[in-house]
C-alpha positions in Angstrom: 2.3 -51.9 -20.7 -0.2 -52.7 -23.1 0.6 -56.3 -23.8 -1.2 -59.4 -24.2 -2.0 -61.9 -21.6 1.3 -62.2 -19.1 3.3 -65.3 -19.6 6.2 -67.0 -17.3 9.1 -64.7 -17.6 12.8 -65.4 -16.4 14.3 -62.7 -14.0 16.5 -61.8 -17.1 13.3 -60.8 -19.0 11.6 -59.4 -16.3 14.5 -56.9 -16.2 14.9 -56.2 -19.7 11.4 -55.8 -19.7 10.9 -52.8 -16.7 14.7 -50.8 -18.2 12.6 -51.0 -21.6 9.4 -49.1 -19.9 11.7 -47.1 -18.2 13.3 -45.8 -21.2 9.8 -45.5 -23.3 8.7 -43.3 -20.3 12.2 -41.1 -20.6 11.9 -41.0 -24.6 15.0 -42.6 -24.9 13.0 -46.0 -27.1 10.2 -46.0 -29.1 6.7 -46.0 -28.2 4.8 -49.5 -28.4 2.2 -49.4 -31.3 -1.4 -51.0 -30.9 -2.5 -53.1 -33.8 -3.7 -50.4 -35.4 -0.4 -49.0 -35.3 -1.0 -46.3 -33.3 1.5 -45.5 -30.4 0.3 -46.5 -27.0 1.6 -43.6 -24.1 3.7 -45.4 -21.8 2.6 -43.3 -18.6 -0.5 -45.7 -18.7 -0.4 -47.5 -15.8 -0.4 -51.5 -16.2 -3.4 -52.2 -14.9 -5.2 -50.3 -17.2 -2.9 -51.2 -20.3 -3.2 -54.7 -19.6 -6.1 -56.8 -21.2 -7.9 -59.4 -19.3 -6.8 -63.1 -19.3 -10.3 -64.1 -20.8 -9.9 -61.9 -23.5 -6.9 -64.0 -25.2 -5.5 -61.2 -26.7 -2.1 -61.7 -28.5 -0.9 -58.3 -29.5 -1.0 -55.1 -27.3 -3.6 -53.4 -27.6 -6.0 -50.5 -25.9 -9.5 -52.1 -27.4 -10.3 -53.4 -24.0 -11.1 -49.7 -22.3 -13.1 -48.4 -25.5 -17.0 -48.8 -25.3 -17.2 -51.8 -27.9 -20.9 -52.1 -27.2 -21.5 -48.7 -28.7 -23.5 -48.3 -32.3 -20.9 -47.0 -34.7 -24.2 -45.3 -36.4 -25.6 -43.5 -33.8 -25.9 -39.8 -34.1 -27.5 -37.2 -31.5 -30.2 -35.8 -33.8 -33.0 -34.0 -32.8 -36.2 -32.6 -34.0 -36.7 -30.1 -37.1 -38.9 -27.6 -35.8 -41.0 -25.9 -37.6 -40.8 -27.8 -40.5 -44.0 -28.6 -42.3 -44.8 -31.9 -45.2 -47.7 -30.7 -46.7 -50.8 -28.5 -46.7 -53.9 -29.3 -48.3 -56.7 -27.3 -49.9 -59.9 -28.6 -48.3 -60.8 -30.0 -45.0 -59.8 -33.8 -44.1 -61.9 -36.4 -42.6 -59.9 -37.5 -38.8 -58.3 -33.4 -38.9 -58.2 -30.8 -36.4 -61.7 -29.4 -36.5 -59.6 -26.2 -35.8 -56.9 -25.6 -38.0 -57.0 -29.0 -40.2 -54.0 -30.3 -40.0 -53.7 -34.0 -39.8 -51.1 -34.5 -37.2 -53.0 -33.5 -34.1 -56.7 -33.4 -32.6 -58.4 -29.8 -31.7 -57.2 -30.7 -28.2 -53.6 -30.8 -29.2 -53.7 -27.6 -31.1 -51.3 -24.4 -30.4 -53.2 -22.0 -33.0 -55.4 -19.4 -32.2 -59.3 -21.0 -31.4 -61.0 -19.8 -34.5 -64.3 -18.8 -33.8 -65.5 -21.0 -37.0 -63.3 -24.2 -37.1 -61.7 -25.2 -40.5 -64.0 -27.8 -40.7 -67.0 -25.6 -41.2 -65.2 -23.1 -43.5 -62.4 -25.2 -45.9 -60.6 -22.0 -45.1 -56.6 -21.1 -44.0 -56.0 -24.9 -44.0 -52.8 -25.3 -41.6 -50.4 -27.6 -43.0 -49.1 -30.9 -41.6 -46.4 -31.0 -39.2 -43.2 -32.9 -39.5 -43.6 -35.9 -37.0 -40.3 -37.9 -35.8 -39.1 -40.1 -33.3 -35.8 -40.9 -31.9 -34.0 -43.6 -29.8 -31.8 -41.6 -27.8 -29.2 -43.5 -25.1 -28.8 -42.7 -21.6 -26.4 -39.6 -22.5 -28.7 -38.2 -25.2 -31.8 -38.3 -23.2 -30.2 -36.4 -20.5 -28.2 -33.9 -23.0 -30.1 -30.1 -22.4 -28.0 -28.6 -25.0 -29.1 -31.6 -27.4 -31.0 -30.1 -30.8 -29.8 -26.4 -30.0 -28.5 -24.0 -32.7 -25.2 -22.0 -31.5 -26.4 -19.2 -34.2 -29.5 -18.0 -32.7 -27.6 -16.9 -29.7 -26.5 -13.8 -31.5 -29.6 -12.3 -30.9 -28.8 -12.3 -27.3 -25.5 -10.4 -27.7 -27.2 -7.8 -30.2 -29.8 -7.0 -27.2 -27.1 -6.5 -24.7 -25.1 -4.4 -27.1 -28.2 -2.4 -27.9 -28.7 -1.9 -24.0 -25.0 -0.7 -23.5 -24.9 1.7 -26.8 -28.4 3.0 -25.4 -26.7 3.6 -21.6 -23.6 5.2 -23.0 -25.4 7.6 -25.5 -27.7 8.7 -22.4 -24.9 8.8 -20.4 -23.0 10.5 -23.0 -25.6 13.5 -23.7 -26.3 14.0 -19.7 -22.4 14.7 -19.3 -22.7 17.1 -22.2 -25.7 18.5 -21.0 -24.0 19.2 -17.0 -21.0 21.1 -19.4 -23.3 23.3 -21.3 -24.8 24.0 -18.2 -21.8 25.0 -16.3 -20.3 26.9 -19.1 -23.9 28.8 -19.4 -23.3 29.8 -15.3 -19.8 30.4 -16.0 -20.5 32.8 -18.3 -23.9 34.5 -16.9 -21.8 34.8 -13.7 -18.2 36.0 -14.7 -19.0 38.0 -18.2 -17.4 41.0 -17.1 -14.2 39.2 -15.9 -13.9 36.1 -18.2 -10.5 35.7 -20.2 -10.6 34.6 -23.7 -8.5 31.5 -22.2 -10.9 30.4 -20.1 -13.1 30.6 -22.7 -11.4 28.0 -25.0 -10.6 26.0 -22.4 -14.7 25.1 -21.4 -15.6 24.8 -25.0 -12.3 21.9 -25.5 -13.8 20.3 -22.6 -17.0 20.3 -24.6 -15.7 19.3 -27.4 -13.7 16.9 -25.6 -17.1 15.2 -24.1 -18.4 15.1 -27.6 -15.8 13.1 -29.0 -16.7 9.0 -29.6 -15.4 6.9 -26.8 -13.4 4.7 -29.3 -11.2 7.8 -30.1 -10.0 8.9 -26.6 -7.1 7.6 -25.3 -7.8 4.9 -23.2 -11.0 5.1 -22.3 -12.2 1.6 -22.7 -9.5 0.5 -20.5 -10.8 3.4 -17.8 -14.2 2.9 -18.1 -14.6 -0.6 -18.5 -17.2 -2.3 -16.5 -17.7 -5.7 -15.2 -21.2 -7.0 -14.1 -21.3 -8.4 -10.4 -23.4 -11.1 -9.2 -25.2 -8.2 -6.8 -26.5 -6.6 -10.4 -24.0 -3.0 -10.0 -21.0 -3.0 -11.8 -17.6 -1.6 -10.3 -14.6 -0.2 -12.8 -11.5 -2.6 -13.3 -7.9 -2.4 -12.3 -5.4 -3.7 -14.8 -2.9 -5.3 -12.3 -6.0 -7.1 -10.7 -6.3 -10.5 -12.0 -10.0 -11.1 -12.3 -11.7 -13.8 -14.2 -12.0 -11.6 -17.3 -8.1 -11.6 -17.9 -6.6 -14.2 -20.4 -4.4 -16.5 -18.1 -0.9 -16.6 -18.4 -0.2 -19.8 -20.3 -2.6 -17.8 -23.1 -0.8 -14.9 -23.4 2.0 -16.5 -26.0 0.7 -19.8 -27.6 4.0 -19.9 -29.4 5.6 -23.4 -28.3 8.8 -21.8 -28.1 8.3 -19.1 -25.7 7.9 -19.2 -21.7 7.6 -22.4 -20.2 4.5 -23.3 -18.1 4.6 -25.6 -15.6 1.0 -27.0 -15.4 1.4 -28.5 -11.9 2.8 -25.7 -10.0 1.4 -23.4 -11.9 4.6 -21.5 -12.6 5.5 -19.3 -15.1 9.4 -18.1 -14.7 10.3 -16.1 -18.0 8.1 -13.1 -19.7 6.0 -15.0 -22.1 6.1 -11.4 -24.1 9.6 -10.1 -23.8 9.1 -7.9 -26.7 5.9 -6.2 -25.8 5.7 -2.9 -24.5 6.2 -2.6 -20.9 3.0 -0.4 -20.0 0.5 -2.5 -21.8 1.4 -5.9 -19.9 0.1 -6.8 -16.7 2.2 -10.0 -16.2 6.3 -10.1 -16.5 7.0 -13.4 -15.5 7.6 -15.1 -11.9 10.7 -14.6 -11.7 10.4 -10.3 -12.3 8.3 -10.7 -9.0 10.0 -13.4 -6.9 13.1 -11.1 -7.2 11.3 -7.2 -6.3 9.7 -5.7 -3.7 8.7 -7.4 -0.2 9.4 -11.1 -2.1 13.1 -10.1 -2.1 12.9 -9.1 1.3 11.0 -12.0 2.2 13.9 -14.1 0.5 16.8 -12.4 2.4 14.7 -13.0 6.0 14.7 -16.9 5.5 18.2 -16.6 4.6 19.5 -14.9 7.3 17.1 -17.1 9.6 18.8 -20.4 7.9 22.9 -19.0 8.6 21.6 -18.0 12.4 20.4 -21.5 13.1 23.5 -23.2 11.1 25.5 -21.4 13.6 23.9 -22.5 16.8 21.0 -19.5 17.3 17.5 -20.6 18.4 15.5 -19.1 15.5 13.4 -20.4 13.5 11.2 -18.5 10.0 8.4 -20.6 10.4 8.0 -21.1 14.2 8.4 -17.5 15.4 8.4 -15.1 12.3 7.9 -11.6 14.7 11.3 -12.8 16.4 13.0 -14.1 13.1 12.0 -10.4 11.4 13.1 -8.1 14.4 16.5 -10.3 14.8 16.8 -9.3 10.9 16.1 -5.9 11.8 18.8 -5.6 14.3 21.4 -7.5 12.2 20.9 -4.9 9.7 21.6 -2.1 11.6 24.4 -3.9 13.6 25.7 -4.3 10.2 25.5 -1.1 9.2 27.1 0.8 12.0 30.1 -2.0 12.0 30.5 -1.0 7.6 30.5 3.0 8.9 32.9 2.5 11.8 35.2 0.7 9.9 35.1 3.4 7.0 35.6 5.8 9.6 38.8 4.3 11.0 40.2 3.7 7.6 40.0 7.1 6.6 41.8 8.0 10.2 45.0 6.0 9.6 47.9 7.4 8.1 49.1 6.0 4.5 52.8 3.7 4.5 54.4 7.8 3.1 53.1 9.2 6.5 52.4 12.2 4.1 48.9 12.5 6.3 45.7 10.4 6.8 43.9 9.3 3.9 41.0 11.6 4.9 43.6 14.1 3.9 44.7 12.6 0.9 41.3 11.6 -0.9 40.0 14.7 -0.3 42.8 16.8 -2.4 43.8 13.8 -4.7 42.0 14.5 -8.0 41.4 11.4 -10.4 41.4 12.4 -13.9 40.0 9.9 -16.9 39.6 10.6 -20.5 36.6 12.4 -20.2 36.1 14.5 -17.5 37.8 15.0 -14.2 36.4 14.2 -10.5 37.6 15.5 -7.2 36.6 12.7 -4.6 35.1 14.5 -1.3 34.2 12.4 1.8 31.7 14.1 3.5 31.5 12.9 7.2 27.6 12.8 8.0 27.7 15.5 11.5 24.6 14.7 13.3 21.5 12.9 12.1 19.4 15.1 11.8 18.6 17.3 8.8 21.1 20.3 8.1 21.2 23.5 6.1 17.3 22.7 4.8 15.6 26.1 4.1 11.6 26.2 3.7 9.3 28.5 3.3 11.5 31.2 1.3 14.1 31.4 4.5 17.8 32.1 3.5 18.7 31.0 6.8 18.2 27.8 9.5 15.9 27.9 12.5 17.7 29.0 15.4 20.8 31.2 13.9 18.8 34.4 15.5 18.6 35.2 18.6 17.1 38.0 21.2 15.2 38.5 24.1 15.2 35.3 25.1 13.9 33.9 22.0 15.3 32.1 19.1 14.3 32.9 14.9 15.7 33.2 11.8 18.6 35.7 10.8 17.1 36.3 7.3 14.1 37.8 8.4 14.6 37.9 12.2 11.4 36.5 13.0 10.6 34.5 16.0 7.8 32.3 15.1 9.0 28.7 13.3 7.7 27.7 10.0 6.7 31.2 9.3 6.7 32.9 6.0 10.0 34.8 5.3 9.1 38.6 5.2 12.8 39.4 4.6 14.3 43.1 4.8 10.8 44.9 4.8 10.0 42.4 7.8 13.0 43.3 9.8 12.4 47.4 8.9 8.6 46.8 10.1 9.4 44.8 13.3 11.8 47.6 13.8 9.0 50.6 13.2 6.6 48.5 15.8 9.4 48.3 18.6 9.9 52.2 18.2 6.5 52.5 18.5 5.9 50.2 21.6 9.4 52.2 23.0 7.4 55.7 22.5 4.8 54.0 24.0 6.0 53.1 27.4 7.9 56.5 27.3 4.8 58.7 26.8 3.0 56.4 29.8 6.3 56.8 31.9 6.1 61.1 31.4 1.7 60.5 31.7 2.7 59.0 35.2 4.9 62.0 36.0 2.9 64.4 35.1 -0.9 62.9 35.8 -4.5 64.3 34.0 -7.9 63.4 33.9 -8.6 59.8 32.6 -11.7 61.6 31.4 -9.8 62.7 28.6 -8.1 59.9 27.7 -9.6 57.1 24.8 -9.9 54.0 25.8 -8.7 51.2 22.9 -11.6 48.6 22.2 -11.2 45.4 20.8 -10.8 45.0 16.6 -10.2 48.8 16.9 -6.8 50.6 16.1 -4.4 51.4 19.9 -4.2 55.3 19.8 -1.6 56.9 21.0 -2.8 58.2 24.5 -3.8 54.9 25.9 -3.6 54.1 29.0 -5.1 51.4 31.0 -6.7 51.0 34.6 -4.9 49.4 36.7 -7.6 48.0 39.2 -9.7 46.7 36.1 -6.8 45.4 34.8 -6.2 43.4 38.2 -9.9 42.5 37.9 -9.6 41.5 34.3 -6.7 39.0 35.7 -8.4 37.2 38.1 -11.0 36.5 35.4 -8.6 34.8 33.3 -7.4 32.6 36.0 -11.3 31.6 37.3 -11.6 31.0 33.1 -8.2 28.8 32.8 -9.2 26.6 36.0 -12.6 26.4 34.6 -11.0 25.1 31.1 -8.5 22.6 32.9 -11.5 21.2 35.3 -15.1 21.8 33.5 -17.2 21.2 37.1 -16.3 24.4 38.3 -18.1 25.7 35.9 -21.1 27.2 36.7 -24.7 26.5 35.5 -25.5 29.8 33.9 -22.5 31.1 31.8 -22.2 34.9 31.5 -20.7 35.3 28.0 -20.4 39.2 26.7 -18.9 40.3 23.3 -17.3 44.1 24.7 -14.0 43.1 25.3 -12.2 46.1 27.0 -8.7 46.8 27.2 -8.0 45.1 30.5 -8.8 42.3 29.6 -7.4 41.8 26.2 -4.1 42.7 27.7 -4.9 39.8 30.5 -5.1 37.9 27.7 -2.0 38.7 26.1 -0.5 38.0 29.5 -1.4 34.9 30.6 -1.3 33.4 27.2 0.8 30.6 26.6 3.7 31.4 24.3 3.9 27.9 22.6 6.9 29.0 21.1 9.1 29.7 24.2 11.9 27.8 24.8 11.3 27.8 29.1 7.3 27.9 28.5 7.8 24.5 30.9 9.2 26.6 33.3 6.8 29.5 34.3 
């Protein structure tokens, strides 16, 4: 404490003495006053609070650790510049020859060289500057702000305001000027088809552009910029804590709101529980200790702590991949134990032996004073996804099937994740199968009763299959072979050769090789041809 010189004390004292710091320090006694009956903090530690023996001081006291050798009357003044003391009329003997002032020589002068000095001419005599001189101490001789005036910095922020208004008003007119333009295309290009909507909406979005930035909704908080040290600028994000955002102990300065531990750095509670959600960045440490990964984080170390109190080599810190995927599997393991014991309780019979409880919760109905429930348990069949219709299907994948293949009953179509064509797809898949049937029938009577291929059409490719078509059978054979060499020369591309031979007539063979040896991805024994 800050006491005088220490004298011999008894143990008794000595006691007294240390339970009275202690209780200064907890606030439960007074502080000690100085004598200048100011209170003296009683987390000082002794060797600073204690004055030196050749000091003789008889009263506590702090005097010791001021400066005492400092002048009470010392002030950090500085020049006055540009202030003048007096001008006179005529030249003065000892003046500048150039601007006759008596404070400096012509050497010394900052005006313009005249090209006839003010001696010659008793002309624009400059007046006499104010002259001063200071004794400044170590501090003040080293002080770089010292004699500078805080209000001429406002011309520096009305420069960089005038540079930012001038970059947002060009920025401003060229995204006005890139609308005009597009709605000049818009219209040059679509006059015949434009809708009056259309219309109204380009000349909002004009209008829009042309409203002040302080009006829209937001906008500052969008198109905010920060400088970077690398000279761009990039936009903020307002859950990003930069060095622009007000800290959290600044947020409430009432002394009565969230505490804020300055050591940790901690703040628990919302220091703005009343504010509106959306325009807060920071809920308190305690809204994110207990959400999102932080939680799960939490419930990871405490399942790590139970599994080593019960004899489990695990350990958070010393293998955290082991401690997470034990977590993991506890969580499922403790899962599938909650669902089989649901399961068995709902297969047991109630003390009545009226039937299971399955049974019994699924016709009991529970009525309350406001509406009425009826309790289903719905037992989960398989895990995958059941009943889910896409793509305007009525009906599941797989509850059609023919020729080998399975489709949808809606639509009867064969091909997954199609489009449902419904009843006019069915009656058109039906009109192409009587087609192919009179098809093969009129080649089956053409074999009977055979004529010229002469006077048969051949079908090219991207044209319509008439009706007398009929293919050759050694080109087809031909056309075959070529598919194969053209597969093995996909799967392995060194037989290929040098030149490559490549046509655009397709005939007839060999689109219907194609169609043969294609691979029907959609086949359910594809794997086995």
């Amino acid at each position: 404490m800050a006491t005088a010189s220490a004298a011999f004390k008894s143990r008794e004292d000595h006691r007294k003495q240390i339970e009275l710091e202690e209780a200064r320090k907890a606030g439960l006694a007074p502080a000690e006053l100085d004598e200048d009956g100011k209170e003296i903090n009683p987390h000082i530690p002794q060797y600073m609070s204690s004055a030196p023996w050749y000091l003789n001081a008889e009263k506590p006291s702090l005097k010791h650790q001021r400066n005492w050798k400092s002048d009470p009357n010392y002030t950090k003044s500085w020049y006055d510049r540009g202030a003048k003391i007096f001008q006179a009329e005529k030249y003065r003997k000892g003046a500048c020859q150039n601007c006759g002032a008596m404070t400096h020589t012509a050497k010394a002068c900052m005006d313009r060289p005249r090209k006839i000095g003010a001696k010659y001419t008793n002309k624009n005599i400059a007046p006499d500057e104010k002259i001063e001189s200071f004794e400044l101490d170590y501090d003040g001789k080293r002080d770089r702000w010292n004699g500078y005036d805080p209000s001429t910095y406002h011309r520096v922020v009305d420069l960089y305001e005038a540079k930012e208004d001038a970059r947002k008003k060009y920025l401003k007119e060229q995204q006005i000027k890139k609308l005009e333009e597009k709605n000049n295309n818009q219209e040059g290009d679509d006059a015949a088809t434009s809708d009056g909507d259309e219309e109204d909406d380009d000349d909002l979005k004009v209008d829009e552009a042309k409203v002040d930035e302080s009006r829209q909704m937001d906008f500052a908080k969008v198109e905010k910029r920060v400088r970077t040290t690398g000279g761009g600028s990039t936009g903020t994000v307002r859950n990003l804590r930069i060095r622009e955002d007000t800290a959290k102990y600044l947020l409430n300065l009432d002394i009565n709101s969230a505490h804020y531990d300055p050591k940790t750095r901690s703040m628990r509670e919302d220091p703005l529980p009343d504010a509106d959600p959306n325009d807060k960045f920071y809920l308190g440490d305690n809204q994110y200790r207990n959400s999102g990964q932080a939680l799960e984080f939490k419930q990871m170390n405490i399942h790590s702590w139970e599994a080593f109190d019960k004899g489990q080599d695990m350990h958070m810190q010393a293998a955290p991949s082991q401690a997470e995927l034990l977590h993991k599997n506890f969580k499922v393991a403790k899962d599938k134990l909650k669902t089989q014991t649901k399961y068995t309780i709902m297969e047991k019979e109630d003390y009545k032996g009226t039937g299971t409880v399955f049974n019994i919760l699924t016709s009991r109905t529970i009525h309350s004073e406001q509406c009425e429930l009826l309790v289903e348990v719905i037992l989960p069949k398989s895990k995958y996804e059941e009943d889910v219709l896409a793509n305007n299907h009525t009906s599941v994948w797989g509850s059609w099937w023919k020729d080998h293949q399975w489709g949808y009953r809606c639509c009867q179509q064969t091909i997954r994740n199609s489009y449902c064509t419904g009843s006019a797809g069915i009656e058109a898949a039906e009109a192409s199968l009587d087609l192919m049937k009179a098809n093969i029938a009129r080649k089956e009577a053409c074999e009977e009763s055979p004529k010229k291929v002469e006077e048969k059409r051949m079908a090219a490719w991207g044209s319509d299959v008439p009706e007398d078509l009929e293919l050759n059978e050694e080109a087809l054979a031909n056309a075959l072979k070529k598919e194969d060499e053209r597969k093995r020369e996909e799967k392995d591309e060194r037989k290929r050769k040098y030149n490559v031979k490549y046509t655009n007539d397709v005939t007839p063979e060999e689109m219907e090789a194609y169609r043969m040896k294609r691979v029907h991805h959609e086949d359910p024994m594809k794997d086995f041809l």
